[in-house]
N, C-alpha and C positions, 0 to 999 in steps of 0.2 A: 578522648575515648569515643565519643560520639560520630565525629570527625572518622576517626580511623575505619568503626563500622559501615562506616557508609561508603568510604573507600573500598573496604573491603568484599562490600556487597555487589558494589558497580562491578568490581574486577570477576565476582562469579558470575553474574550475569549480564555481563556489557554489552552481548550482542543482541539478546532482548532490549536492553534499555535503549541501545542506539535502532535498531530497530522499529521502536515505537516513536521514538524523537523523530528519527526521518520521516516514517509514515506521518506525523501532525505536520510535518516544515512541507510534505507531497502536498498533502490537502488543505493543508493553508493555500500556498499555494497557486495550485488549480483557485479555490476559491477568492482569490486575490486578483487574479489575473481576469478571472470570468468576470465579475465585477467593474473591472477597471475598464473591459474594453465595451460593458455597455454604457456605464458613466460617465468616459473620456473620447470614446469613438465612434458610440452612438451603435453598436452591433444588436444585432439578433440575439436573444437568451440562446437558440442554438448553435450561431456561430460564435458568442462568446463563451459555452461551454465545450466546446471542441478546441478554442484559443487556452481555456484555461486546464481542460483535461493534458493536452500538451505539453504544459509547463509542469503540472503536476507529475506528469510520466517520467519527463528529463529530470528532475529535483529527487524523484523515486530513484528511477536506475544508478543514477550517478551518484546518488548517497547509500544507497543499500550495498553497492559495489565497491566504493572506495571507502566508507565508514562503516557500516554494518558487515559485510563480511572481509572486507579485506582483500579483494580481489581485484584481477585484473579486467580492465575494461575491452571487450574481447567482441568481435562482431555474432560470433559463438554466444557468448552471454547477451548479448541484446536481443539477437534472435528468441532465446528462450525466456527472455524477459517478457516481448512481445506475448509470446504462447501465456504464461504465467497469467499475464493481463485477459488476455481472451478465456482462458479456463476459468479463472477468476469470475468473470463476468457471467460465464455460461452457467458456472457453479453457483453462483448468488441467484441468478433466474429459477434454476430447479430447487433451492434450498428455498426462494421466496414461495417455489408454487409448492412444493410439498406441505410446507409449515400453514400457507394460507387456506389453501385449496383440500388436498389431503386431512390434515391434521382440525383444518378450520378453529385453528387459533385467530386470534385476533392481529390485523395486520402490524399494527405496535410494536407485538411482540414476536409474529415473522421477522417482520426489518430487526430489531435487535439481535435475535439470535443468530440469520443470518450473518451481521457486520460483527458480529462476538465469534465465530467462526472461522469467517474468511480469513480475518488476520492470523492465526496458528496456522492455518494450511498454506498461507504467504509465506512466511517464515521457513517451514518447514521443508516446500518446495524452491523457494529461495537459496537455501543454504545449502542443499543436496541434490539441486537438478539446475536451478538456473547460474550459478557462483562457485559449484563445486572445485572444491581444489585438485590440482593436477595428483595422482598418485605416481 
């Protein structure tokens, strides 16, 4: 019975669940990689975070496009993957400086709300501008 529900649950929501799985295996990841090439190659924090931002973007696009939405791997979608990531960024900059700056919450709880955020608006522009299905 248990068993069933839970199957049942994946099947209504499988693209959030695979969505959030991919996004932790992204940033693993990146964080794995960065790591590895100042511990094993002796790099920079910034060119090991540029090595590990990389792997994390390839592990993103090719999971969110072959397992979260089911799509084709398309020069078209990477392109808009690209943009996703820069808006992304650019997004998280003014949502950091409104909440810090503006709002003068505590940066804590900027950064959180921020990365509590971003991820639905990833999602949402993922599945209907960067992955959208052909009509």
């Amino acid at each position: 019975m248990f068993i069933n529900a839970v199957f049942t649950m994946f099947r209504a929501h499988r693209e959030i669940i695979v969505f959030l799985l991919v996004g932790g295996l992204a940033t693993l990841s990146h964080y794995c990689v960065a790591i590895s090439s100042v511990f094993f190659m002796g790099l920079s924090l910034q060119v090991a975070n540029i090595m590990g931002f990389g792997a994390g973007f390839v592990v993103s696009y090719l999971g969110h496009a072959l397992l979260t939405f089911r799509s084709q791997i398309t020069a078209q979608s990477f392109v808009r993957f690209i943009l996703l990531a820069a808006c992304n960024y650019g997004l998280s900059t003014l949502l950091l400086f409104v909440f810090s700056v503006k709002f003068e919450l505590d940066y804590r709880v900027a950064f959180f709300l921020v990365v509590s955020i971003l991820p639905v608006v990833s999602f949402f522009l993922g599945k209907y501008f960067v992955f959208q299905k052909a009509v």
